[in-house]
C-alpha positions as CSV (number, residue, x, y, z in Angstrom):
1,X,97.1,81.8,179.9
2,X,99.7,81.9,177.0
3,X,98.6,81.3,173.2
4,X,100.6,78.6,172.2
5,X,98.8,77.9,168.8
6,X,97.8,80.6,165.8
7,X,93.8,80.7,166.3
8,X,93.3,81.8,163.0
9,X,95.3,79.0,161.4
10,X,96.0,77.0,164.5
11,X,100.2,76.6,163.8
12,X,102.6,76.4,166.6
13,X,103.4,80.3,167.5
14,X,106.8,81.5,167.4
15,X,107.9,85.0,169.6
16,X,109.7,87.9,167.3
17,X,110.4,91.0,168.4
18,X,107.7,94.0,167.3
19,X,109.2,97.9,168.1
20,X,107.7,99.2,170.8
21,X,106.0,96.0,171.9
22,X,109.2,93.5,172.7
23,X,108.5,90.3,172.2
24,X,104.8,89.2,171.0
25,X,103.5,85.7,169.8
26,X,103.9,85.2,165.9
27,X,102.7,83.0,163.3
28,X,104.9,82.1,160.6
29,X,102.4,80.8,158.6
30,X,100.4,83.3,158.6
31,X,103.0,85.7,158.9
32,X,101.0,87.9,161.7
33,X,101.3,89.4,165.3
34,X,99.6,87.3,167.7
35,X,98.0,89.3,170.8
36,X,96.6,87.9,173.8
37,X,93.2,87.2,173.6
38,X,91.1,87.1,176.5
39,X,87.0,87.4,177.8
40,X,85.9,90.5,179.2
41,X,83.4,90.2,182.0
42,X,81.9,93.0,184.3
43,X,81.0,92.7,188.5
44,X,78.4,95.4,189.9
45,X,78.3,96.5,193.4
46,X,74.6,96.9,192.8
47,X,73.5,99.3,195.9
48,X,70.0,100.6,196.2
49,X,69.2,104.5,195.5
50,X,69.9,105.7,199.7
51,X,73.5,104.2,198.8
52,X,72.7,102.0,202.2
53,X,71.8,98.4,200.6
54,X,73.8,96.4,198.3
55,X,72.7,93.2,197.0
56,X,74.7,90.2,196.8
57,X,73.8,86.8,195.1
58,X,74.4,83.2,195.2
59,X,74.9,81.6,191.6
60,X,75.6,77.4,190.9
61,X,74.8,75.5,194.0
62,X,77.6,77.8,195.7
63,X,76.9,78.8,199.6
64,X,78.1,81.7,199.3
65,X,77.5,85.5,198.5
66,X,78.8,86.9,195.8
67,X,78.1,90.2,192.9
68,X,76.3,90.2,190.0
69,X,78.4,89.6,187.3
70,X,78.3,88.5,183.8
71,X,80.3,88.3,180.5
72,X,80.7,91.2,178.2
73,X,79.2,90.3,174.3
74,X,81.0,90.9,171.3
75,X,80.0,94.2,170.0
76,X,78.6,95.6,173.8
77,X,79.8,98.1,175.5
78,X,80.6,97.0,179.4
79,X,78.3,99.9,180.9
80,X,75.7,98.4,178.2
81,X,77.0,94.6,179.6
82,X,76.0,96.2,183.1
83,X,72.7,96.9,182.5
84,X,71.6,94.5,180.6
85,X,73.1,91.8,183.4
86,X,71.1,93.1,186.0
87,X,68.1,93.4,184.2
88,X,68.6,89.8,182.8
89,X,69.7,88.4,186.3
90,X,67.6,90.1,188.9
91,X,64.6,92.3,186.6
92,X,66.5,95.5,188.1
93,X,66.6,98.7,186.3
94,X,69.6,100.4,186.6
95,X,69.1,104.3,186.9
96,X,73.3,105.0,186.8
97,X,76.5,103.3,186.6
98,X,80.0,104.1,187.4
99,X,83.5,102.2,186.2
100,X,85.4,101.2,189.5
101,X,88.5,98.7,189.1
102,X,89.9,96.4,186.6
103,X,91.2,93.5,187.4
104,X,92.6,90.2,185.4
105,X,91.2,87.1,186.6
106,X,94.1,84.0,185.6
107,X,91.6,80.8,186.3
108,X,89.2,82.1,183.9
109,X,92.0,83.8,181.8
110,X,88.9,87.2,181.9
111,X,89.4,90.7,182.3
112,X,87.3,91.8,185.1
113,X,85.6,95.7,184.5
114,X,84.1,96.2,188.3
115,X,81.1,99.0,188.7
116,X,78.8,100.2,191.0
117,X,75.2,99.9,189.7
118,X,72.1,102.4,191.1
119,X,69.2,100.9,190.5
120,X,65.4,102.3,190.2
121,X,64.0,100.0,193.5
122,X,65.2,97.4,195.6
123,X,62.1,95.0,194.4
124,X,64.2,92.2,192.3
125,X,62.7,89.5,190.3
126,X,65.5,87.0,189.6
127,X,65.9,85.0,186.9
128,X,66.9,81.0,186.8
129,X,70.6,81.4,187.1
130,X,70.1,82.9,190.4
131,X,70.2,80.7,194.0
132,X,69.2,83.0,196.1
133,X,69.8,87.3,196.8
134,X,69.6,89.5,199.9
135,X,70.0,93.3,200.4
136,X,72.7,93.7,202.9
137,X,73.8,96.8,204.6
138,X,77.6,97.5,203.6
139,X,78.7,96.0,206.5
140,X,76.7,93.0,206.1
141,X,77.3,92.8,202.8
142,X,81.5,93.0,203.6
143,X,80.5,89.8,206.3
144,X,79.0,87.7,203.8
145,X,80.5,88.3,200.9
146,X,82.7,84.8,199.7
147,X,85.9,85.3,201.7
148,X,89.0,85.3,199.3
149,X,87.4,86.2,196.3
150,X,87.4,88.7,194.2
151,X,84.4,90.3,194.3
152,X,85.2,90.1,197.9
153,X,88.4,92.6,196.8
154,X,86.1,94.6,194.3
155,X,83.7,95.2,197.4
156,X,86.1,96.1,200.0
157,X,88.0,98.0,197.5
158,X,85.5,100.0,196.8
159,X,84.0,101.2,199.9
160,X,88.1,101.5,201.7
161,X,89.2,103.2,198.9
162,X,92.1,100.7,198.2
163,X,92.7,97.8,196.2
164,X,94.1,94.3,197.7
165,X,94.5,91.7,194.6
């Protein structure tokens, strides 16, 4: 998604050349660089402490499987965002985390900070935003997960060792 319009003053962006940068959105009213501006959002491949179970959801009426995930908020840290997603979504305590794969997701125009998440027992409570949840063995968990998306490619990536976007 290109910026089209200044968001602090909202004119009609120009591009100029900026060394070292090439060609960058520019306000000539404001007289200012313009960078892309975009949400952050992590995805947890939330697996149980024997590293056997991982735990899928189903979010919005969807019938599908698909990883807890949620947005990133000014001022957080993502590994913070990871935790406190978990905990919010499924009453989950997460003992460690660890930074996967990033990936930018166009319809959504979000940057996408995949992890895995440890967490202290498999006994979740979820909260309202939550359809339903099963622990899955990984190859469950690779049958079930929404085919074509890309927590599907975060979850495959993960355990194969290689990314297909």
């Amino acid at each position: 998604m290109e910026m089209k319009y200044c968001m602090q003053c909202g004119h009609k962006l120009d591009e100029k050349y900026l060394m070292g940068e090439g060609m960058v959105p520019y306000c000539p009213e404001c007289r200012e660089f313009r960078f892309p501006v975009f949400n952050t959002a992590v995805s947890m491949i939330v697996m149980n402490k024997e590293l056997d179970k991982v735990l899928l959801i189903k979010q919005y009426g969807k019938d599908s499987y698909i990883l807890v995930a949620g947005y990133v908020n000014k001022g957080e840290d993502a590994e913070d965002a990871v935790c406190r997603e978990i905990r919010e979504e499924m009453d989950l305590k997460v003992l460690e985390c660890h930074f996967n794969r990033s990936h930018y997701f166009a319809p959504s125009n979000t940057l996408m900070l995949n992890f895995t998440a440890i967490v202290e027992t498999d006994d979740a409570h979820p909260n309202s935003e939550i359809d339903a949840w099963k622990w899955f063995t990984v190859e469950e968990a690779r049958a079930n997960i929404r085919e074509g998306s890309l927590a599907q490619a975060f979850l495959n990536g993960f355990f194969d060792g290689e990314y297909h976007f």
